[in-house]
MARDOSE-891579 format. One record per residue (C-alpha): residue in one letter; residue number from 1; x, y, z. Coordinates in steps of 0.02 Angstrom, whole numbers. Layout:
<atoms>
<atom a,NUM,<X,Y,Z>>
...
</atoms>
This chain:
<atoms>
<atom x,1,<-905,293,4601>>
<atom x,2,<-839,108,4589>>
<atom x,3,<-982,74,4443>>
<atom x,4,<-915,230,4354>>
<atom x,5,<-746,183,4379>>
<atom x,6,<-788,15,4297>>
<atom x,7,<-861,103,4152>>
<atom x,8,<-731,208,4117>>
<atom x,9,<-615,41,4121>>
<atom x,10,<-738,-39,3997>>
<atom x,11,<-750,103,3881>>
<atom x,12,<-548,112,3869>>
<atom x,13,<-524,-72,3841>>
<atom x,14,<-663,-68,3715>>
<atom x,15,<-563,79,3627>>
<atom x,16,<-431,-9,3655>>
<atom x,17,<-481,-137,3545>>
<atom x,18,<-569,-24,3399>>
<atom x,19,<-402,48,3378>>
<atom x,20,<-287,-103,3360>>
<atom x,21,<-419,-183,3276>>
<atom x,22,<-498,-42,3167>>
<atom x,23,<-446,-64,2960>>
<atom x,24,<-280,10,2914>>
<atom x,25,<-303,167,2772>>
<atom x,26,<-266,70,2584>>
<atom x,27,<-141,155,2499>>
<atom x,28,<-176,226,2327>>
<atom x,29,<-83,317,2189>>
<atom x,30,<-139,491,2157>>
<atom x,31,<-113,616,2016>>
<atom x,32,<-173,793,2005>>
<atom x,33,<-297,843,1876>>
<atom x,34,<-218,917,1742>>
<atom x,35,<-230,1011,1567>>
<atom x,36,<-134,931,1398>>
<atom x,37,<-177,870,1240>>
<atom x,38,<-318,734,1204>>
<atom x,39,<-310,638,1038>>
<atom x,40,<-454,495,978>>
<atom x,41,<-348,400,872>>
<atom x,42,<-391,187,793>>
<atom x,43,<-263,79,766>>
<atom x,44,<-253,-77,686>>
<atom x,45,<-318,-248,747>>
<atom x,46,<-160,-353,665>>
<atom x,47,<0,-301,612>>
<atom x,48,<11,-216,431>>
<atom x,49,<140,-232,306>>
<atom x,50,<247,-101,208>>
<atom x,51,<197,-119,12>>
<atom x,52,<304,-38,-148>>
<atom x,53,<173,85,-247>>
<atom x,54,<245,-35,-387>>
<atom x,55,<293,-218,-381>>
<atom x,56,<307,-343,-524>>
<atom x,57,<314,-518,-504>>
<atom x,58,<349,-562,-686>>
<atom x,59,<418,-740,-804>>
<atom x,60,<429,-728,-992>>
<atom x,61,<247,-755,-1092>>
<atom x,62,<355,-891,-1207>>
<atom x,63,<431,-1047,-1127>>
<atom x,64,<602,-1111,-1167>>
<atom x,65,<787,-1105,-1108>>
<atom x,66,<864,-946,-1025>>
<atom x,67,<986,-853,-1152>>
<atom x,68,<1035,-699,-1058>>
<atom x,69,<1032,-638,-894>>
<atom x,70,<1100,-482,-883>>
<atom x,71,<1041,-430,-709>>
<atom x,72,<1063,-485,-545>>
<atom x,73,<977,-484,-371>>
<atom x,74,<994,-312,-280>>
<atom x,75,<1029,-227,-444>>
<atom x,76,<928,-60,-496>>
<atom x,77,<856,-62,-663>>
<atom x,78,<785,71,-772>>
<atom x,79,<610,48,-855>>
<atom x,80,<640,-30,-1013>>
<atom x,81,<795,-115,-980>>
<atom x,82,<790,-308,-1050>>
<atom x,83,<801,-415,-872>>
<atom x,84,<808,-589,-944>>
<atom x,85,<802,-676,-1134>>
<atom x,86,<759,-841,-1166>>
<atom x,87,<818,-922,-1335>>
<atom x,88,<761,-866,-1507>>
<atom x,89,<895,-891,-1631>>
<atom x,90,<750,-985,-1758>>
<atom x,91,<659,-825,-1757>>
<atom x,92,<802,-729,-1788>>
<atom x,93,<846,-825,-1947>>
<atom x,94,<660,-812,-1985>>
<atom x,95,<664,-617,-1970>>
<atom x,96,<820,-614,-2082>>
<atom x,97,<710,-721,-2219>>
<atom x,98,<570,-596,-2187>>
<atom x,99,<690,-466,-2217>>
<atom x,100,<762,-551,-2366>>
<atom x,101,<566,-558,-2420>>
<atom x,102,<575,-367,-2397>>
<atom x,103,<701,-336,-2488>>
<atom x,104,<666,-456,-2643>>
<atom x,105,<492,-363,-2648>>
<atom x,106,<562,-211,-2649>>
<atom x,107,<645,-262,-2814>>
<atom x,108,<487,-328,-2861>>
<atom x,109,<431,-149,-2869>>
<atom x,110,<540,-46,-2941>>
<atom x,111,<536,-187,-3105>>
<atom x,112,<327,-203,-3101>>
<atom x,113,<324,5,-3078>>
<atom x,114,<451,29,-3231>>
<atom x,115,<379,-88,-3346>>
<atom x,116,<189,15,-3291>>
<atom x,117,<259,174,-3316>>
<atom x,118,<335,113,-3497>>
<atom x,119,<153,34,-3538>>
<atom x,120,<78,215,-3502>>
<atom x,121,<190,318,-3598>>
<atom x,122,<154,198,-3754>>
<atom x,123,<-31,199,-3705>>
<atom x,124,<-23,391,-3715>>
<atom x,125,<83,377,-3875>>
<atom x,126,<-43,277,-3961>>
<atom x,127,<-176,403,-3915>>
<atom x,128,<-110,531,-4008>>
<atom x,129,<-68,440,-4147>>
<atom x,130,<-248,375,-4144>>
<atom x,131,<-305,558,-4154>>
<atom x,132,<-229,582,-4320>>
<atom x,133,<-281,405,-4393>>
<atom x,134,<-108,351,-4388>>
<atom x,135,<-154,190,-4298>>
<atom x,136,<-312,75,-4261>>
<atom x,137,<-444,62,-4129>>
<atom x,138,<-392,-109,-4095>>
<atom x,139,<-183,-55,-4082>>
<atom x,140,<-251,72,-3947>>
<atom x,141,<-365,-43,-3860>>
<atom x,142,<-208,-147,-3831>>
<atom x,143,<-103,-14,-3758>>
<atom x,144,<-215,26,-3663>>
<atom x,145,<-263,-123,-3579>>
<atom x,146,<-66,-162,-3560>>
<atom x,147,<-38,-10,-3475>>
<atom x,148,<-184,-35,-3350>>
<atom x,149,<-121,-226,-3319>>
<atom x,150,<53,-165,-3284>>
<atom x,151,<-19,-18,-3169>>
<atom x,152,<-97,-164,-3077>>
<atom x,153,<42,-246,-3066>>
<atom x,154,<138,-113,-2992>>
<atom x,155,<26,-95,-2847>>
<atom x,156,<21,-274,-2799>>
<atom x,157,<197,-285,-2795>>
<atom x,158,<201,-127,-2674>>
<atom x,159,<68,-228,-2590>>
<atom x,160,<178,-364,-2559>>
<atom x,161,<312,-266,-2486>>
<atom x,162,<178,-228,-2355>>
<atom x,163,<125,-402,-2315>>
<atom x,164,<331,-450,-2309>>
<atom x,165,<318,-291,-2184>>
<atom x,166,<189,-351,-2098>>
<atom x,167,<269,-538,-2069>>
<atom x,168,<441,-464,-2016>>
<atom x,169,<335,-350,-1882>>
<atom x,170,<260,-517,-1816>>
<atom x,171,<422,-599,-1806>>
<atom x,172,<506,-439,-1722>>
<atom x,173,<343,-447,-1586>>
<atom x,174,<406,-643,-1560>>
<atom x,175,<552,-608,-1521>>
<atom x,176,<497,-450,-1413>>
<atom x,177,<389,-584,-1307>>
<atom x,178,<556,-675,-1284>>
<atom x,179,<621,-543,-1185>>
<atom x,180,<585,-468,-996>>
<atom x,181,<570,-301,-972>>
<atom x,182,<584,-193,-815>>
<atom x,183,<404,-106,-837>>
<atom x,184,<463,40,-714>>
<atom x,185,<610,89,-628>>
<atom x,186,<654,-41,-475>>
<atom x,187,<756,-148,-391>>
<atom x,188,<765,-312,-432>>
<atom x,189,<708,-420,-259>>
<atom x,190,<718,-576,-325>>
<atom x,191,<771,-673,-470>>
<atom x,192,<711,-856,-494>>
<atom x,193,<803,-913,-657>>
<atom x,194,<977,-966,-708>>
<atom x,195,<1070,-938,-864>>
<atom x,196,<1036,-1114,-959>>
<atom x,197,<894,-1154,-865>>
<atom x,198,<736,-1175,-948>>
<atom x,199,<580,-1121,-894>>
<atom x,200,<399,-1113,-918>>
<atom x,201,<252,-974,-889>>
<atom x,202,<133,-1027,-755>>
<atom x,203,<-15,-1120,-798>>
<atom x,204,<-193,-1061,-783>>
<atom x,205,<-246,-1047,-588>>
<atom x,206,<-88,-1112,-517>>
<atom x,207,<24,-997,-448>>
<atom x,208,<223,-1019,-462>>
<atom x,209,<390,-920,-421>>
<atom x,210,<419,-777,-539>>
<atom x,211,<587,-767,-641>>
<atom x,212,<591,-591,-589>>
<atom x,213,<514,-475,-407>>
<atom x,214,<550,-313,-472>>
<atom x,215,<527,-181,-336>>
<atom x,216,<494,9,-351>>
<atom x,217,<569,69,-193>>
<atom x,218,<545,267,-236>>
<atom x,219,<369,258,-165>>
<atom x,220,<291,141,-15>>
<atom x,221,<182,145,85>>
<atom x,222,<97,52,256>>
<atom x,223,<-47,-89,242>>
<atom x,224,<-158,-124,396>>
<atom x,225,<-348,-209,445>>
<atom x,226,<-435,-87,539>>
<atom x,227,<-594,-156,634>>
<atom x,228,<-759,-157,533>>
<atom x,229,<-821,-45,704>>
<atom x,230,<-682,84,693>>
<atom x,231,<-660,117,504>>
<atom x,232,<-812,213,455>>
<atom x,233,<-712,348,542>>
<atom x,234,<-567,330,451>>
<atom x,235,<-569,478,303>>
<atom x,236,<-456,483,159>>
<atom x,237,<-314,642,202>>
<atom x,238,<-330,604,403>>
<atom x,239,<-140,610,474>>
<atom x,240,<-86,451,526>>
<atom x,241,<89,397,629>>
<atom x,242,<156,239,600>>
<atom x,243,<273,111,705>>
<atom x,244,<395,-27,630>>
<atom x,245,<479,-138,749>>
<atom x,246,<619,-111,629>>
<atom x,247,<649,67,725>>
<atom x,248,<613,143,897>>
<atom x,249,<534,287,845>>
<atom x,250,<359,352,775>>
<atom x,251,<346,419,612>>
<atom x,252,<189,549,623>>
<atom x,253,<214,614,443>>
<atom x,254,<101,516,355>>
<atom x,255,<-101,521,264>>
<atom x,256,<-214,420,233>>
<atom x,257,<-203,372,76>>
<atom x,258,<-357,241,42>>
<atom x,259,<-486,133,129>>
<atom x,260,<-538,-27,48>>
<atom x,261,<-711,-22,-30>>
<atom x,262,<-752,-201,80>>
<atom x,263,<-720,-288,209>>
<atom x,264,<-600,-426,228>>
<atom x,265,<-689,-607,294>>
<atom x,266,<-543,-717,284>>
<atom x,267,<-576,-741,508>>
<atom x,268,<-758,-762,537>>
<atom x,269,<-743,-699,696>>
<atom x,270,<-615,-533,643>>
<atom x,271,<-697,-444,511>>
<atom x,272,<-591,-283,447>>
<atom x,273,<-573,-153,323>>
<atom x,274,<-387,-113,230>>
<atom x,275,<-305,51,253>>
<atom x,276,<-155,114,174>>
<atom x,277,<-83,244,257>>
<atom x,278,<80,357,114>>
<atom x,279,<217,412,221>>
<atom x,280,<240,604,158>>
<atom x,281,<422,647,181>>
<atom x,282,<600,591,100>>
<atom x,283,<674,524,304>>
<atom x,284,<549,427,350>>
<atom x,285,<546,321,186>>
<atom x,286,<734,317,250>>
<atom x,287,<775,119,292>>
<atom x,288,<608,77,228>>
<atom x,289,<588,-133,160>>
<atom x,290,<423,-177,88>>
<atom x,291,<391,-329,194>>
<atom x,292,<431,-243,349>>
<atom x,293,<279,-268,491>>
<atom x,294,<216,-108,534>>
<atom x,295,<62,-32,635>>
<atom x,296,<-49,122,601>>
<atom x,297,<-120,256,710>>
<atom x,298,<-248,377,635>>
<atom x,299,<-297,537,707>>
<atom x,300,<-500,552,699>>
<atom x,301,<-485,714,814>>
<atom x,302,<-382,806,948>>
<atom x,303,<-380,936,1091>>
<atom x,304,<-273,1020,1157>>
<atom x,305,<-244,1077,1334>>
<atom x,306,<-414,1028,1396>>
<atom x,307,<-409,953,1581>>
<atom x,308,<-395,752,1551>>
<atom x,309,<-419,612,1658>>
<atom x,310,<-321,447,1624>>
<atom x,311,<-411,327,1566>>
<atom x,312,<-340,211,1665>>
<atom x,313,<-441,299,1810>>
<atom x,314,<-617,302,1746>>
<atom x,315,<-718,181,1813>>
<atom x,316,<-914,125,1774>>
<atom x,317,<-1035,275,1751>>
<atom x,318,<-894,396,1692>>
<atom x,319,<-849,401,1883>>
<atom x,320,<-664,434,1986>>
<atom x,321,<-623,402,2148>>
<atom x,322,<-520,552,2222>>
<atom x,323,<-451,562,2396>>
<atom x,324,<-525,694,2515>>
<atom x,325,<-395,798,2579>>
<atom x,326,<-530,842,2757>>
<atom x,327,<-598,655,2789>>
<atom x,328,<-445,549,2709>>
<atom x,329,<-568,465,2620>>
<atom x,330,<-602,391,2449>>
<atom x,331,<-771,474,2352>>
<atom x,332,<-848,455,2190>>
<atom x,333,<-852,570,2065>>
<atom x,334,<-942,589,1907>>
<atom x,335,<-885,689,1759>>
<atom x,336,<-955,730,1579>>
<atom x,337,<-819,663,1459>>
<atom x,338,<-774,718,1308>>
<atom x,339,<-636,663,1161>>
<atom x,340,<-557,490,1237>>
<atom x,341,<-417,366,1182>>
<atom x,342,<-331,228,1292>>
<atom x,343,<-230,354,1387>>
<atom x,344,<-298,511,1409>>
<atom x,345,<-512,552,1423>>
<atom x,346,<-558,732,1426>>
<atom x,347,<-676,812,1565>>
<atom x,348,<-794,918,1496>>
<atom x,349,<-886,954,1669>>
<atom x,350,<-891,880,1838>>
<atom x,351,<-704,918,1900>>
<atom x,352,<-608,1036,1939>>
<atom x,353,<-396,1051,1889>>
<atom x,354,<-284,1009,2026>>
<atom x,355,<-430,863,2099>>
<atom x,356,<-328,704,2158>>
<atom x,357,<-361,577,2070>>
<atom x,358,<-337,384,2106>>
<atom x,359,<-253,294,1979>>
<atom x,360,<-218,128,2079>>
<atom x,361,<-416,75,2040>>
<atom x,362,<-385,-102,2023>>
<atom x,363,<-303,-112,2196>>
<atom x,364,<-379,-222,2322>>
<atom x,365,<-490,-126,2452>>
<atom x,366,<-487,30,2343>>
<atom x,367,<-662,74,2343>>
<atom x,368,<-783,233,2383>>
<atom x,369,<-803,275,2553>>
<atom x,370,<-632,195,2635>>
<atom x,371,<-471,276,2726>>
<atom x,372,<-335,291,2598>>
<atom x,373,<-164,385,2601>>
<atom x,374,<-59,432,2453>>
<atom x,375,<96,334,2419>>
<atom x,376,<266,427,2356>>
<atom x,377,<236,562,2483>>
<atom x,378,<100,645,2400>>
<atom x,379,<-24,780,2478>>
<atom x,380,<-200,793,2438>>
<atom x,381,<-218,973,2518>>
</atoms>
């Protein structure tokens, strides 16, 4: 009796012990499986840029010293509309002479053309008289010959009306190249010249300022890189949402509108393709800036209310841990996925709605096979 006694002692201290000793349950956080919308979506790697459909960065083709500027930064312009002049007074007194040249010509005419038409008429005279032996051969010949000289004459003076045309047309195209014109309608963005100032075009391979940044800010649309790995899913059409840091919100009405034909290697290391992605409707071009950073989400494909896991949860092996309502236990679970993004992956097979699943993955001790309990009160039965 005393050894059993004993025994009994021993076995309660050693309880005892296992139970102030024994590992406390981790705590995990724990969502129920549950059905919603899935969506594989690529973004881009760096930010993107909002582009005009039209931009022109434009100086004069002629150098010399700013005559006119009758525009000004911020202002909208009509295509057409004459944005900057730069001096031409000499051709303007040249296109008078030409003009003068015209008009002299045109005299020129009307004097070679009478005297022709007075040469025929006595050519034709003389051929009737020559019919009834009134006059000679020779007095004929003579007319004749007159009359064809002075028909010559009459056409190279109309002739030279054309060439006086044709230098007056040349001046009248200097002059054109003297003046900027807006190519479409814009606004003008920036304007690098002064009235008096004189300026030159650029030279060959070396990029300057332009007099003129004319803007078309009727259509725009969203530049990004997209990863050489993600874009041969990218389709032409596909919806797209984009963000600005400009403004809190998502704007989800927008296409695809082209995919670069090559990839960018300007980063060794970062090698991407170009998308442009055309916002569709009038409010969300609403507060739009080309210039603004923005970033691009394409839709490849979506589901909707399929059970989904978060991502967050899915370990190695497409495998969750879920807490065991009967053992308050963690356990393994593997599931066939489906369509997945950075939030949400679909389960095909393998689990059933309503499962708990443990978010809190990354916690230390959270592992297969351990005690856990749900934090914020929540019950796995």
């Amino acid at each position: 009796m005393r050894y059993l006694i004993l025994l009994l002692a021993l076995l309660g201290l050693g309880a005892g012990a296992w139970w102030l000793t024994r590992p406390k349950p981790v705590t995990v956080s724990v969502s129920p499986l549950a059905t919603g919308t899935v969506r594989a979506t690529v973004s881009n790697t760096r930010v993107g840029t909002v582009e005009a459909c039209h931009r022109a960065r434009m100086s004069p083709s002629a150098a010399g010293q700013v005559a006119a500027l009758p525009v000004s930064k911020g202002q909208s312009v009509s295509a057409g509309t004459v944005l900057m002049e730069i001096w031409h007074e000499d051709l303007k007194a040249q296109l008078r002479h030409t003009e003068s040249e015209i008009a002299a010509a045109g005299r020129r005419v009307e004097e070679a053309c009478s005297t022709a038409a007075g040469a025929r008429r006595e050519a034709e005279r003389l051929q009737r008289m020559a019919g009834r032996k009134l006059v000679s051969e020779d007095a004929l010949d003579v007319a004749q010959t007159r009359a064809q000289s002075a028909a010559a004459s009459c056409q190279t003076a109309r002739a030279n009306v054309q060439v006086a045309e044709n230098a007056s047309a040349v001046v009248t195209e200097q002059i054109e190249k003297t003046r900027l014109r807006a190519p479409f309608d814009g606004v003008i963005a920036e304007l690098n010249a002064k009235l008096g100032e004189f300026i030159t075009p650029s030279p060959t391979g070396i990029p300057t300022l332009p007099a003129v940044d004319l803007i078309d800010m009727h259509c725009l649309y969203i530049s990004a890189p997209i990863d050489e790995v993600d874009a041969p899913q990218i389709r032409v059409g596909m919806p797209a949402c984009v963000s600005l840091d400009a403004f809190p919100d998502k704007r989800c009405n927008a296409k695809v509108r082209r995919i670069a034909p090559y990839v960018l290697d300007r980063e060794k290391q970062a090698r991407t393709v170009e998308v442009e992605v055309e916002l569709q409707g009038a409010d969300d071009l609403r507060g739009l800036l080309p210039g603004y950073s923005a970033d691009i989400e394409v839709l490849l494909d979506s589901r909707e209310q399929v059970l989904r896991v978060p991502s967050e949860a899915v370990i190695k092996g497409n495998t969750v841990l879920v807490l065991d309502a009967a053992s308050g236990r963690l356990q393994e679970k593997t599931f066939t996925p489906g369509l997945a993004n950075w939030e949400y992956t679909e389960v095909k097979d393998g689990l059933a709605a309503g499962t708990p699943i443990v978010l809190s993955v990354g916690r230390d001790g959270v592992k297969a096979g351990v005690a856990a309990v749900a934090d914020g009160g929540y019950d796995a039965r």
